[in-house]
N, C-alpha and C positions, 0 to 999 in steps of 0.2 A: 303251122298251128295244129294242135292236136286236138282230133272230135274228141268229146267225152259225153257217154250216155247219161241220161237223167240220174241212174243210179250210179256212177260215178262221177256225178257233178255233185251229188248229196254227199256221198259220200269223202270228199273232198274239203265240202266247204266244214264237216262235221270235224275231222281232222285237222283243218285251220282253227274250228272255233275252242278244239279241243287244247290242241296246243297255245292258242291266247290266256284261256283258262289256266292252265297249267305253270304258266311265266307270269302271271297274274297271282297265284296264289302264291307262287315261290317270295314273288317281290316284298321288299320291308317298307313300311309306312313309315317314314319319319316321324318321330316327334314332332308335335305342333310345338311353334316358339317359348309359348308361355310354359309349356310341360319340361322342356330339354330346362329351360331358368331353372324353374324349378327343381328339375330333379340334380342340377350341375350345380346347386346352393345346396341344399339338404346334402350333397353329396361333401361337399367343400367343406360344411358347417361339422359334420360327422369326423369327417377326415382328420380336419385339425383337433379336434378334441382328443379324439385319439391319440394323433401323433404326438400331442404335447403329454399327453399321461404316460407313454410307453418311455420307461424308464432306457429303453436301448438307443433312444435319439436323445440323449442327454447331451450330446457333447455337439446337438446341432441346433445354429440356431433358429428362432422362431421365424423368421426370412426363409430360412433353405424351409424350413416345415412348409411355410405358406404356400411356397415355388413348387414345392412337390405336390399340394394339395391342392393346388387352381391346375396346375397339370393333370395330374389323376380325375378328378371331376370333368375336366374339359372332354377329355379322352373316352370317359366312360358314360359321358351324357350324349359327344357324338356317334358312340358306337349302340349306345341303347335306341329302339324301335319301338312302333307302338307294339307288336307283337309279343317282344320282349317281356314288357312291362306284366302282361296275365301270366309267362312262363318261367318269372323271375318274381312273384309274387309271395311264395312264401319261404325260399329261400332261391340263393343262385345256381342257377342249373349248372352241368359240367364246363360247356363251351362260354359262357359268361365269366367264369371263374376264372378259367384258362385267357381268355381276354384283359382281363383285370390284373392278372400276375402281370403280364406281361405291360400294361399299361405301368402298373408300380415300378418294374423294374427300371420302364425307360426314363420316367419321371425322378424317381430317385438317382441315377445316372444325371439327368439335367440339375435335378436340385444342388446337388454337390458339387458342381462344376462352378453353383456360385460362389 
């Protein structure tokens, strides 16, 4: 076992509390249940509106629209955090965005397989 002096037993615990600190703030707060509904309905409700007006899914039907749009919403309500939510506020930040293609992409890939 190794002594350690008063001022490197301070200095120790000050480094543990610093680094708890640290993986504390880095960590993402989920969404509370009712908020992810929430925001995975408004996401959904937006979605299909959408896709049913974009005249370039014409030739898909309102099934595959749906199947893309409870997928996208699902995906982006899991990935959304309470942190999120104030840094996506008035519009979507780069790395959300980048999330979000990449959600459409996979989704649109499933959709069409039906």
């Amino acid at each position: 076992m190794i002594a350690l002096s008063g001022e490197d037993k301070m200095r120790t615990v000050l480094i543990i509390l610093f680094a708890l600190a640290a993986c504390t703030a880095a960590g993402a707060t989920p969404l509370p249940a009712a908020d992810k509904a929430a925001l995975m309905t408004g996401t959904n409700n937006s979605c299909l509106e959408n896709q049913v007006k974009d005249p370039a899914n014409k030739a898909m039907t309102v099934g595959q629209l749906q199947t893309y749009c409870d997928c996208y919403a699902r995906a982006f309500s899991d990935f959304m955090q309470v942190e999120d939510l104030d840094r996506n506020k008035d519009a979507l930040t780069p790395e959300t965005m980048k999330k979000a293609g990449e959600f459409s992409q996979a989704c649109a890939a499933s959709a069409l397989k039906k």
